[in-house]
C-alpha positions in Angstrom: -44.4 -102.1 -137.3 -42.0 -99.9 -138.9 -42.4 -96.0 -137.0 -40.9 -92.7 -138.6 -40.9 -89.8 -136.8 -40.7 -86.3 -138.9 -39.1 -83.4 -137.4 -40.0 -80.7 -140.4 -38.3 -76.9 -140.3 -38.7 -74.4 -138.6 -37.4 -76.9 -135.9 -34.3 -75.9 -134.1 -31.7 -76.8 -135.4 -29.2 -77.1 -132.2 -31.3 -78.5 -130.5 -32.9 -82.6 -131.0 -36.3 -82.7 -130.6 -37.6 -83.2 -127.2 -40.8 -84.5 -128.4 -39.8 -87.2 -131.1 -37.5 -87.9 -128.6 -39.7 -89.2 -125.7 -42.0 -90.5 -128.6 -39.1 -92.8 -130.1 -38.2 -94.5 -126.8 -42.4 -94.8 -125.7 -42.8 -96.6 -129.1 -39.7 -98.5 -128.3 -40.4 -99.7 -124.8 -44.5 -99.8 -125.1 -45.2 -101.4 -128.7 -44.4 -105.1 -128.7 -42.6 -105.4 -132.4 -42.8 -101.4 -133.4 -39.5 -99.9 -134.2 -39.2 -95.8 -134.8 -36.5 -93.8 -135.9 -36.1 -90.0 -136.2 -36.2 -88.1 -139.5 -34.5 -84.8 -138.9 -36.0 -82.8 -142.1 -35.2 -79.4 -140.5 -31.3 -80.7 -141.1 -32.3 -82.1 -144.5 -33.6 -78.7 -145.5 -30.7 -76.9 -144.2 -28.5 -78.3 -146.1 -30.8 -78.5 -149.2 -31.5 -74.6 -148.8 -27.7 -74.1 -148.8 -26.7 -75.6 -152.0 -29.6 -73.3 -153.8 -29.4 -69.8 -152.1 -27.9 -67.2 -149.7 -29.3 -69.6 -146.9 -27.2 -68.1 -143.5 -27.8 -69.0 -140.0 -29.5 -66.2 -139.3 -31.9 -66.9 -141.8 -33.2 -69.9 -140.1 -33.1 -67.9 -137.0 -35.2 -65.8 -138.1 -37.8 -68.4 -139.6 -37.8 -70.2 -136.9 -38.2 -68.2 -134.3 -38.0 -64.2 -134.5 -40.9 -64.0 -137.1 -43.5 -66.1 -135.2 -45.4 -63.6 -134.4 -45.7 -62.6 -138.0 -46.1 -65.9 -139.6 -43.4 -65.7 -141.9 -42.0 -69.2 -141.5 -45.7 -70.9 -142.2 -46.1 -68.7 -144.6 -43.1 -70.0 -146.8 -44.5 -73.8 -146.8 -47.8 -72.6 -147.8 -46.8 -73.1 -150.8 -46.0 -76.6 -150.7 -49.1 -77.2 -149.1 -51.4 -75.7 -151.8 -48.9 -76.9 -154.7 -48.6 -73.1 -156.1 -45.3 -71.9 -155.7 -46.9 -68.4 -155.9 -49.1 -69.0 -153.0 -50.6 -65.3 -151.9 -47.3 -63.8 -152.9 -49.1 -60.6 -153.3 -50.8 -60.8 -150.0 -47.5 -61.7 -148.3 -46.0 -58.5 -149.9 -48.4 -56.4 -148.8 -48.6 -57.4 -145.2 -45.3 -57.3 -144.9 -44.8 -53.9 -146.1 -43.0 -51.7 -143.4 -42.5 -55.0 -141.3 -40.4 -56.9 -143.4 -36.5 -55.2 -144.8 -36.3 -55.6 -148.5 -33.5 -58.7 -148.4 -35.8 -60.5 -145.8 -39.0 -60.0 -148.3 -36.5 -61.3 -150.9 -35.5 -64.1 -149.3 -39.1 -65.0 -148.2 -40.2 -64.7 -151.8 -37.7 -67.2 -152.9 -38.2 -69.7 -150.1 -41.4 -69.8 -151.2 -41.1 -70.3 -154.8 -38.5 -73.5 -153.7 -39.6 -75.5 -151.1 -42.5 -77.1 -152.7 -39.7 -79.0 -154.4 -38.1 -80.1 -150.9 -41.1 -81.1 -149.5 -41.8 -83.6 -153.0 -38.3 -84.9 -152.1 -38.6 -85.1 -148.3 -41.7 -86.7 -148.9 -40.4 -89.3 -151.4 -37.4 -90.2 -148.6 -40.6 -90.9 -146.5 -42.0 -93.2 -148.7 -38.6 -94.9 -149.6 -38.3 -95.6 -145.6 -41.2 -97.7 -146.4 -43.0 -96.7 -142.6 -46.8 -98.3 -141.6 -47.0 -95.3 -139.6 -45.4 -91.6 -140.3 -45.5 -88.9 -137.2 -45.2 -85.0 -137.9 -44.6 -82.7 -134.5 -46.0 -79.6 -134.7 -44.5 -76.7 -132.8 -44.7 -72.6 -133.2 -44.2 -72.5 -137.4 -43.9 -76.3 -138.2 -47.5 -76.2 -139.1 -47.5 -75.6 -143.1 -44.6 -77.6 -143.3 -45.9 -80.9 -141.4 -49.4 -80.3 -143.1 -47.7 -80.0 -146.9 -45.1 -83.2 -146.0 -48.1 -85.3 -145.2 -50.0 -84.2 -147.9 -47.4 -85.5 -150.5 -46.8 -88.5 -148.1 -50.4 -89.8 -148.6 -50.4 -89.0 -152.3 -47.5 -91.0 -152.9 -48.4 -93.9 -150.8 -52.2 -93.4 -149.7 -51.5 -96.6 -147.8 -49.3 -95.0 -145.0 -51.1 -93.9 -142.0 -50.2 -90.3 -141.0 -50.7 -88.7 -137.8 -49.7 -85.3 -136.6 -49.1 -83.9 -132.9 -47.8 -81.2 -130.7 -48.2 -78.1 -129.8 -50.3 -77.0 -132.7 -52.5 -79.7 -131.9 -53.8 -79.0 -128.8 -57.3 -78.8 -128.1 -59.4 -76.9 -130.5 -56.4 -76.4 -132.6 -56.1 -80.6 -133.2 -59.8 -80.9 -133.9 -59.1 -77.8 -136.7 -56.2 -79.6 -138.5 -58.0 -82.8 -138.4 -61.3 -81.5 -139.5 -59.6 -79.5 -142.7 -56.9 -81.4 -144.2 -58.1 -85.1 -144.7 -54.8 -86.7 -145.7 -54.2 -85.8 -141.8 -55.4 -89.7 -140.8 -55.3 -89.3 -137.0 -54.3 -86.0 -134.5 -53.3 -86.6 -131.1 -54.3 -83.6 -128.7 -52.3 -83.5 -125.1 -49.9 -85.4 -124.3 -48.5 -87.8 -127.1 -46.5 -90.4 -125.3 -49.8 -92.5 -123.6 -51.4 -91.8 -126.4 -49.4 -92.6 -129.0 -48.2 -96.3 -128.0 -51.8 -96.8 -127.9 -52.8 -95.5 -131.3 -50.1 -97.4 -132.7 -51.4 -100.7 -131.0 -54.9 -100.5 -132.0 -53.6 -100.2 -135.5 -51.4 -103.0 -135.6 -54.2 -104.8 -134.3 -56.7 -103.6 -136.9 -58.9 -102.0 -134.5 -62.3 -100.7 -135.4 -63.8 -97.4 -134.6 -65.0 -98.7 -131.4 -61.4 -99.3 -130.5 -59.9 -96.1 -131.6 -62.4 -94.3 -129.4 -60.3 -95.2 -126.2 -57.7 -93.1 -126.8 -57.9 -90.0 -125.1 -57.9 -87.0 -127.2 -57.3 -88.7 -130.3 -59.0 -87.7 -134.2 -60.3 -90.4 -136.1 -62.3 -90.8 -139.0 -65.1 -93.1 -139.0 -66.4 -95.2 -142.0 -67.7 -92.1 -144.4 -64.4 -90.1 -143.6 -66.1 -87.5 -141.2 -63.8 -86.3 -138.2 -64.8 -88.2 -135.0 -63.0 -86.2 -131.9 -62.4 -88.5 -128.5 -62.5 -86.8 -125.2 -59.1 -85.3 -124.2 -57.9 -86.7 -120.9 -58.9 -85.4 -117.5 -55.8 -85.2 -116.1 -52.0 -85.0 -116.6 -49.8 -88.2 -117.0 -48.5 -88.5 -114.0 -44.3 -87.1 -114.0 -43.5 -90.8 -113.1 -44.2 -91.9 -116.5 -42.6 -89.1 -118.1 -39.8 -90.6 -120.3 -36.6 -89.7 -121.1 -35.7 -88.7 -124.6 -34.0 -90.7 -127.0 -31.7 -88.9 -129.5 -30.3 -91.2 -131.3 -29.2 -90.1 -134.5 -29.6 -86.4 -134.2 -25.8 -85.7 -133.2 -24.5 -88.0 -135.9 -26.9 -86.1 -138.6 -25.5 -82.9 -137.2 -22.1 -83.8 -138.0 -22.6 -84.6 -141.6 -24.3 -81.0 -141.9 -23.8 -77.8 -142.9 -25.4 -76.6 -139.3 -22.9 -78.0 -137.6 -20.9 -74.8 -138.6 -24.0 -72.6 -137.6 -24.5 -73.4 -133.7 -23.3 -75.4 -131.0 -25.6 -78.6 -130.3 -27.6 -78.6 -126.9 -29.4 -81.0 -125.3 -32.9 -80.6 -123.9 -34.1 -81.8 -120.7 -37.0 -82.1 -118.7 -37.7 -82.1 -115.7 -41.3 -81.0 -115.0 -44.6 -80.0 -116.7 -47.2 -77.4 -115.7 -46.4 -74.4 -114.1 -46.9 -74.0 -110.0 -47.5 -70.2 -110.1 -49.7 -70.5 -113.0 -51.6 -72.7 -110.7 -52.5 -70.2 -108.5 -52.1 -67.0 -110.7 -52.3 -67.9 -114.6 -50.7 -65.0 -115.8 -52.8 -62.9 -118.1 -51.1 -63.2 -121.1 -49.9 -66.4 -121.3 -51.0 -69.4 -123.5 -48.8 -71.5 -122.7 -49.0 -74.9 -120.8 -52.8 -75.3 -123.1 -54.8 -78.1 -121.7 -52.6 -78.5 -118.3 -51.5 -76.3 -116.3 -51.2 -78.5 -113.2 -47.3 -78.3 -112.1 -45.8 -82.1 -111.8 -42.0 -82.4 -111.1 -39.5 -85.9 -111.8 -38.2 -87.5 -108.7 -35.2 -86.0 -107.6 -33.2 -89.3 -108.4 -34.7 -90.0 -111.8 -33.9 -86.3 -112.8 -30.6 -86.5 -111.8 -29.7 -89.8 -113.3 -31.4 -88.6 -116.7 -28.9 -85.3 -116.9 -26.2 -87.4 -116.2 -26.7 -90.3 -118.6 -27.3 -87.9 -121.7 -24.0 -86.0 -121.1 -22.2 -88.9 -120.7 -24.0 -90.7 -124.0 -23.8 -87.5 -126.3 -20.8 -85.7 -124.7 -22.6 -82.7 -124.5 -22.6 -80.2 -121.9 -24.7 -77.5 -122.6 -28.4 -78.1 -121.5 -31.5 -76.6 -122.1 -34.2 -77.2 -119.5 -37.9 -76.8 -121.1 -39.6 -76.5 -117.9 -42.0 -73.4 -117.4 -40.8 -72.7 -113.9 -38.0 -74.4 -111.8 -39.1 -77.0 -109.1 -37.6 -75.1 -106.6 -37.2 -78.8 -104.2 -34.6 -79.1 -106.9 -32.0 -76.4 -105.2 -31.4 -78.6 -102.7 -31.4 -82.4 -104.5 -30.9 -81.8 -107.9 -28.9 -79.2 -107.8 -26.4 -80.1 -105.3 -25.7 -83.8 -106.8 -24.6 -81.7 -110.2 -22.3 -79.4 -108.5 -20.3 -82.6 -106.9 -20.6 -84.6 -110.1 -17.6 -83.2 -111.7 -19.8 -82.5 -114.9 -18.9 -78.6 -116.2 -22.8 -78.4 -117.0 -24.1 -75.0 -118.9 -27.8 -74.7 -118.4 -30.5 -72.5 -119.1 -33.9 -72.9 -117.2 -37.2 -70.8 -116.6 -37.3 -69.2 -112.9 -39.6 -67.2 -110.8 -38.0 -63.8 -110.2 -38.8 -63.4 -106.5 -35.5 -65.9 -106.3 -32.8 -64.9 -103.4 -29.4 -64.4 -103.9 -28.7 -67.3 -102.2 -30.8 -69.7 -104.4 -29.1 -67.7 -107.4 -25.9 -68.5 -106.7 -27.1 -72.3 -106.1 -28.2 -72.2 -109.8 -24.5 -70.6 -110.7 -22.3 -73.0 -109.4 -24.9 -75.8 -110.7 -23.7 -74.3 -114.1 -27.3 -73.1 -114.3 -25.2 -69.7 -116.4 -29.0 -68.9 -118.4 -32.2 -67.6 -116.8 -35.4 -66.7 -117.8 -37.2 -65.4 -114.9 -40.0 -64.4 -116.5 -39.6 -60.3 -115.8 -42.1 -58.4 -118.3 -42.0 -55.2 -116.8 -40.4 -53.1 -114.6 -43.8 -51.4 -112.5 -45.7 -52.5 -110.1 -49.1 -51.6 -111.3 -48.4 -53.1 -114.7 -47.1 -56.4 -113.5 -50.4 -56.3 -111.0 -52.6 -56.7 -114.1 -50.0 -59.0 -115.4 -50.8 -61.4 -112.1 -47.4 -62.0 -112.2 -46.7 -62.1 -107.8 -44.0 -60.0 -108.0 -42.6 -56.2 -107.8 -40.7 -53.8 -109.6 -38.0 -54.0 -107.6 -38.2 -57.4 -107.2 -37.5 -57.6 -110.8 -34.6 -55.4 -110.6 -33.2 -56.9 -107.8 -32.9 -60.4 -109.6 -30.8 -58.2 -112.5 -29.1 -57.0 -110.6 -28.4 -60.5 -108.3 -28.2 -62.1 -111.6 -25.5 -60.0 -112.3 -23.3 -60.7 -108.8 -23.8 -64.7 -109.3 -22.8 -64.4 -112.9 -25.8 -65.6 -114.2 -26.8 -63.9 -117.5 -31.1 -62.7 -117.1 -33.1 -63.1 -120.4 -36.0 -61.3 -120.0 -38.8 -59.4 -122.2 -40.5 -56.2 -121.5 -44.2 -56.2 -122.9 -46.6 -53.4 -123.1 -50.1 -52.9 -124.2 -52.0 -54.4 -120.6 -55.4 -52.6 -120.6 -55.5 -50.5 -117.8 -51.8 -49.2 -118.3 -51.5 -45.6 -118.2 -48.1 -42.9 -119.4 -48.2 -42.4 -115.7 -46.6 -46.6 -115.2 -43.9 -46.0 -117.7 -42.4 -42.8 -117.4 -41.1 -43.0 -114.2 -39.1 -46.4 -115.4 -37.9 -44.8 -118.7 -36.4 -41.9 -116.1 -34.6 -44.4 -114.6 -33.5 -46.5 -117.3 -29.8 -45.3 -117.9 -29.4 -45.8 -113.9 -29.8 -49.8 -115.0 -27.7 -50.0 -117.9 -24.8 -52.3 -116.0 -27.2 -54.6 -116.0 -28.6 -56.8 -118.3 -31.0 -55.1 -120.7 -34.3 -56.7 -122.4 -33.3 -59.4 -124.9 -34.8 -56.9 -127.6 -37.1 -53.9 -127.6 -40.2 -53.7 -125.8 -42.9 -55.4 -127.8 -47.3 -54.9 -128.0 -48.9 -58.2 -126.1 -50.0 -60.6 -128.4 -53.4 -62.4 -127.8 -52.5 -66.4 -127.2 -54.8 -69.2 -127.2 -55.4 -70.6 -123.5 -54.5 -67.5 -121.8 -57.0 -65.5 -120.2 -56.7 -62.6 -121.8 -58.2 -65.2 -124.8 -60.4 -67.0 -122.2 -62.5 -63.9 -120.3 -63.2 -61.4 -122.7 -64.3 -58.8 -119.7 -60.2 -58.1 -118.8 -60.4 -56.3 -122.0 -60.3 -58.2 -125.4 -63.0 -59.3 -127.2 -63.8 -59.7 -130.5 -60.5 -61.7 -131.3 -59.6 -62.4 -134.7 -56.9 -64.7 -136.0 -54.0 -62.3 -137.0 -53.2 -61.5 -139.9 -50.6 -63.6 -141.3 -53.3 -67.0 -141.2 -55.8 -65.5 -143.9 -52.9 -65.4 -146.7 -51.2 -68.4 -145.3 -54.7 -71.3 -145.4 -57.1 -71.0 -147.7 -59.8 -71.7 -145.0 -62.9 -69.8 -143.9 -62.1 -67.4 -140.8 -64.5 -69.2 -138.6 -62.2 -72.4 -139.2 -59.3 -70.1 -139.0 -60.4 -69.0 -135.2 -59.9 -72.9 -134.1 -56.7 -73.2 -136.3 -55.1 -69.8 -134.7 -52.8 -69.6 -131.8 -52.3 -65.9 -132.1 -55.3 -63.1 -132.2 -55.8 -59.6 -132.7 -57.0 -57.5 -130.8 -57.2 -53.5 -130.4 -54.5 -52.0 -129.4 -55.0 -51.8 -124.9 -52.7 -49.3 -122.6 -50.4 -47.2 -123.7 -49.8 -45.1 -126.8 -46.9 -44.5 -129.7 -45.4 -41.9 -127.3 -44.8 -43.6 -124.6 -43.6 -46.7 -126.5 -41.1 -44.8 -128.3 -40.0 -42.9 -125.3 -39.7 -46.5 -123.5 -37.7 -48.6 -127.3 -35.6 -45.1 -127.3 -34.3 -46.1 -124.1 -34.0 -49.7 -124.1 -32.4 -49.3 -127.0 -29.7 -46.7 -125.5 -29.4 -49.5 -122.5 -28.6 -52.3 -124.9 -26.1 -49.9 -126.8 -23.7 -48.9 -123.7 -24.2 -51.8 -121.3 -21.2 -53.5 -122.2 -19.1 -50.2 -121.4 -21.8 -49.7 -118.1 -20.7 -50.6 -115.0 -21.4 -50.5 -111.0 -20.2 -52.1 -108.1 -20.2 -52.0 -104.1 -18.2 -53.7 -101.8 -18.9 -54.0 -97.9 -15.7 -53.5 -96.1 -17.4 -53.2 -92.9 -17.0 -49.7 -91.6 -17.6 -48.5 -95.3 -18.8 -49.5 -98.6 -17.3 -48.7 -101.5 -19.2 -47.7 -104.3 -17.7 -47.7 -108.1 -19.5 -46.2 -111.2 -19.1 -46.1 -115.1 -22.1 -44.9 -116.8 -22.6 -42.3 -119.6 -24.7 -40.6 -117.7 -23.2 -40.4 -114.3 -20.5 -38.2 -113.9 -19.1 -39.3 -110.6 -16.6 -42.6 -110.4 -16.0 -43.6 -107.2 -17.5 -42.9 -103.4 -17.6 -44.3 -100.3 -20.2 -44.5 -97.9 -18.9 -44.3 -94.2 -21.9 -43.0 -91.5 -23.6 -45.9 -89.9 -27.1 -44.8 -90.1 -26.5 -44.5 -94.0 -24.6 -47.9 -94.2 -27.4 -49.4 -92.2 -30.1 -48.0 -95.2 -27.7 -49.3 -98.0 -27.4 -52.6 -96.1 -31.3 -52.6 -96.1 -31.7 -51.5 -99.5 -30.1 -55.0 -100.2 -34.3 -55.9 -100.2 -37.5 -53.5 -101.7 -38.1 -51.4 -98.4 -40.8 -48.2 -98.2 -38.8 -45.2 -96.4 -41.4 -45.8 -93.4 -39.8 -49.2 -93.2 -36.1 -48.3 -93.2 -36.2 -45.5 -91.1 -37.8 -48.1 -88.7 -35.2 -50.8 -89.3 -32.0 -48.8 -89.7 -32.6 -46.8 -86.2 -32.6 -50.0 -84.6 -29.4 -51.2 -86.4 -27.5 -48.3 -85.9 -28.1 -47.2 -82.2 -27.6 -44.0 -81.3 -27.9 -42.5 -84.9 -31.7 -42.8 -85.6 -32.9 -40.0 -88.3 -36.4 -39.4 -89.0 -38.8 -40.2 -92.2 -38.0 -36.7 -93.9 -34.1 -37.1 -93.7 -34.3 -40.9 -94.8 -36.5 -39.5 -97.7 -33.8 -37.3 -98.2 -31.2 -39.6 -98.7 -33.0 -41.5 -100.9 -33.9 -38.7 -103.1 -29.9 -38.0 -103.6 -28.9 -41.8 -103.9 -32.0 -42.0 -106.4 -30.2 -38.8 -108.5 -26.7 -40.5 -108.3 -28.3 -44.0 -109.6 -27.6 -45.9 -106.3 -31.2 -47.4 -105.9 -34.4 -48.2 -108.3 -37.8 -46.9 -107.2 -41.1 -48.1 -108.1 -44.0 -48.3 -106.1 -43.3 -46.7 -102.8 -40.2 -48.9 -102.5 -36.6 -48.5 -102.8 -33.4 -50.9 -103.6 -30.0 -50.6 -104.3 -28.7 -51.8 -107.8 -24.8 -51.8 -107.0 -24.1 -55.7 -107.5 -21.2 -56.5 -105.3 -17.6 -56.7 -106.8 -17.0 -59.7 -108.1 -13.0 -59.7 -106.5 -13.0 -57.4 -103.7 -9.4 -58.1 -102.8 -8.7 -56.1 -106.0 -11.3 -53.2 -105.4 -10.0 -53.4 -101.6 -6.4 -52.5 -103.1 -6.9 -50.4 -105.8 -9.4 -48.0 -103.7 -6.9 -47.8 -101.1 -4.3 -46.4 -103.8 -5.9 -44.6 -105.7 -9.6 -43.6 -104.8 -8.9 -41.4 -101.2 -7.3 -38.9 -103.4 -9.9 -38.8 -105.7 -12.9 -38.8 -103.2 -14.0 -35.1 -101.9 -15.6 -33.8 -99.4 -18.7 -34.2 -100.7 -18.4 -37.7 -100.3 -18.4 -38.3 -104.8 -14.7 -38.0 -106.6 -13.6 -34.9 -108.0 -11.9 -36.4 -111.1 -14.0 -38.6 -114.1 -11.6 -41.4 -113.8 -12.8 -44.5 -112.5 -11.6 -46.7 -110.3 -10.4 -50.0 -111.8 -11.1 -52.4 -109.6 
């Protein structure tokens, strides 16, 4: 049996796909006489799109993944899915008016009016491969693309059986693309690569209906055509019979493209599935993890030995790690076996931000140089009706950890949780341009979006109801809404929390933080009796101070962790005996430190945001040389020259 596997755009392009991956090698290993191989159409189109237009990197960036949330990348296969290469232009237009900049409209215009002839030629490489069986993945805006390739696939060769899969296929989604686009032969919902192997094996033996029925979460058609939907499964595949990818062919067809100018190639990884805190506390927003959210982790061992056996096969070092959340039994097996392997790994993996300094700097020296710990907000009664488990100075203490261990934070800010009041957010905006040394939002602070399996989707009473599918699917399938509502991933919903003001107020100062924090900077360094404290920020005007009384060392030292002022006044009169000052004067201190932008407040608690120096040999010299002079009495330098450190 002859297997092709169809990775369509608006598939990464430096990265293989994980799924096709771990699809190829299950078909290898678990069909007696099936072969697949990998179609990488989302390298096919790059290079087609290049010879015919403007095409730039940033172009497929943007289709790929910055527009999601406004459909932009489905929209442009729509075309090729309803053979019209003027598909709801005007609708698009529209839409898109005051979203969109005129060149990106442009450019989506003439996408649209193209591909319809790339997807006939991809279609016709298909065919020309001469597969029994052709697989599309569908993931965020493959959709339109996978639907309109399989379209032309079964008109050309209404003999080849087509199945889709993926993220766009789960649950009531699957059952959707099934039930409304009948050259779609079979949809696999869940996890593929059980279910797969075994859809593949009951074809080659001509199975019946009966048959077909056995696999879990499978769509079928019986004999009169009608969509017959199995039972997903019950429970996750176990991790044990999680397989590694195979990427064959992907770096080779990288080579010989024009992307291979664009990006650097990474490998993806995986180590686990589910999510542990999502387990306990599904956050409110989030969709993802659909059908399982029960957290299952590789063996240490196998882990391990799969990193190591891809870098050495593909010569690749830089690593992306799909998992939703870190197994955090890994800092101390995985982890440590990496650091003595001699590989100079570059990863980037999904964390918790209640992480330790400590456990960060595990993840550094691991070459673990990429987090995304999942920080949304910066306030503790906004990330309450998040259910995320942590605090606002939790979240600021992993920037600014982040920032001592070298690791580099991606993080979002979101707004629009109902319940969220002015009163949340202007207290963090006045404290904003105290942060700016550390790493700001990846981009401005964006209006929740209303995803499928989350339950904000699921429970109407925390606040939405009367979802509809957004926007962008009612001018990209021409399908009733009702059908539309089990097609969607996204929803609207009215607009929850707070208003335009306070948004603007917030983006005004995000966007001020991203502007200056390259030139921002703050550090401390503990020399014992002192700490040394040095500052460059626009809107500081001192440069360098010291702190030298032990009751106030004692605080700073505390401030290392989120303390209440009840609780340091406690702690620090027991550290520094004989120099115990009450509530009121801690308060005190606090207050100036807060005006100087030496700590972070948010819900009754306090920390310090000076990451330490990264070489304090240096500071230690070049403080002793140059910044006694420059130090007054007040304790904060007389001069606006910083200390270099």
């Amino acid at each position: 049996m002859r297997v092709l596997l169809v990775n369509m755009p608006w598939s990464p392009i430096d990265l293989p796909s994980l799924a096709l991956g771990i699809l190829k090698r299950s078909v290898d290993e678990r069909v007696p006489g099936a072969r697949a191989e990998v179609l990488h159409a989302n390298l096919e189109f790059t290079d087609w799109i290049t010879e015919r237009t403007e095409f730039a990197p940033e172009d497929y960036q943007y289709y790929s993944l910055s527009s999601y949330f406004l459909g932009c990348g489905d929209w442009v296969f729509s075309s090729a899915l309803y053979d019209d290469p003027t598909w709801r232009e005007e609708e698009f237009a529209t839409a898109m008016q005051g979203k969109l900049r005129k060149s990106r409209l442009r450019m989506s215009r003439e996408l649209h009016r193209q591909v319809p002839e790339f997807v006939e030629m991809i279609a016709r490489r298909i065919v020309d491969y001469a597969p029994d069986v052709v697989g599309f993945t569908s993931t965020f805006q493959q959709n339109t693309a996978a639907l309109a390739a399989a379209k032309h696939v079964k008109r050309l060769a209404p003999h080849i059986v087509t199945v889709m899969g993926g993220a766009n296929c789960d649950g009531e989604q699957g059952e959707a693309v099934h039930r409304n686009f009948p050259f779609v032969d079979h949809v696999i919902r869940g996890e593929g690569e059980a279910a797969f192997p075994q859809l593949l094996t009951a074809i080659a033996e001509g199975a019946g209906a009966d048959e077909l029925a056995t696999v879990p979460g499978l769509c079928h058609r019986d004999a009169q055509g009608r969509s017959v939907v199995n039972p997903m499964a019950t429970s996750p595949l176990p991790p044990a019979t999680i397989l590694a990818p195979d990427y064959s062919g992907y770096f080779e067809r990288l080579a010989a493209s024009v992307a291979r100018n664009w990006a650097e190639p990474k490998l993806v990884v995986e180590g686990a599935r589910g999510c542990w805190w999502g387990e306990k506390h599904h956050c409110t927003f989030c969709g993802l993890n659909g059908s399982f959210m029960q957290f299952r982790s590789k063996s240490p061992d196998t882990f391990f030995e799969e990193i190591m056996e891809l870098a050495r096969q593909h010569r690749v070092l830089d690593m992306y790690l799909v998992d939703n959340i870190l197994d955090m039994g890994y800092l101390t097996t995985v982890l440590p076996r990496i650091m003595e392997s001699g590989y100079d790994l570059r990863m980037h993996i999904e964390i918790k931000a209640n992480m330790r300094r400590g456990q960060l700097r595990t993840l550094a020296e691991a070459g673990l140089i990429y987090v995304q710990p999942g920080i949304e907000s910066l306030n503790n009664r906004v990330l309450d009706l998040m259910d995320k488990g942590v605090s606002g100075c939790q979240n600021v203490r992993m920037l600014r950890d982040g920032a001592e261990t070298g690791l580099s934070v991606a993080w979002n800010y979101l707004h629009g949780f109902p319940g969220e009041t002015a009163d949340d957010y202007d207290p963090v905006i006045a404290q904003i341009p105290a942060l700016e040394h550390l790493d700001p939002p990846v981009d401005l602070s964006a209006r929740i979006a209303i995803e499928r399996f989350s339950p904000y989707f699921n429970r109407p009473e925390l606040g939405f109801d009367g979802l509809r599918p957004e926007e962008h699917y009612r001018f990209t399938y021409d399908l009733p809404e009702s059908e539309l509502y089990d097609l969607a991933y996204v929803f609207e919903a009215p607009q929850r929390g707070i208003t335009e003001p306070t948004v603007t107020a917030l983006n005004d100062a995000i966007d001020a933080w991203k502007k200056h924090h390259t030139d921002a900077r703050l550090t401390q360094t503990d020399l014992g009796d002192r700490i040394v404290l040095v500052s460059r920020r626009r809107t500081f005007d001192w440069r360098a101070m010291e702190l030298t009384d032990p009751f106030e060392l004692a605080v700073f030292r505390l401030l290392d962790q989120p303390h209440t002022t009840a609780a340091l006044t406690r702690k620090a009169a027991a550290r520094a005996k004989g120099a115990a000052r009450g509530e009121h004067e801690v308060q005190q201190l606090l207050d100036s430190w807060l005006a100087l932008g030496l700590v972070f407040t948010d819900g009754g608690q306090y920390v310090h945001i000076a990451p330490s120096a990264v070489n304090e040999d240096l500071l230690r010299l070049d403080f002793m040389r140059h910044a006694h002079a420059a130090i007054d009495g007040a304790g904060q330098t007389a001069a606006p020259e910083p200390v270099s450190v």
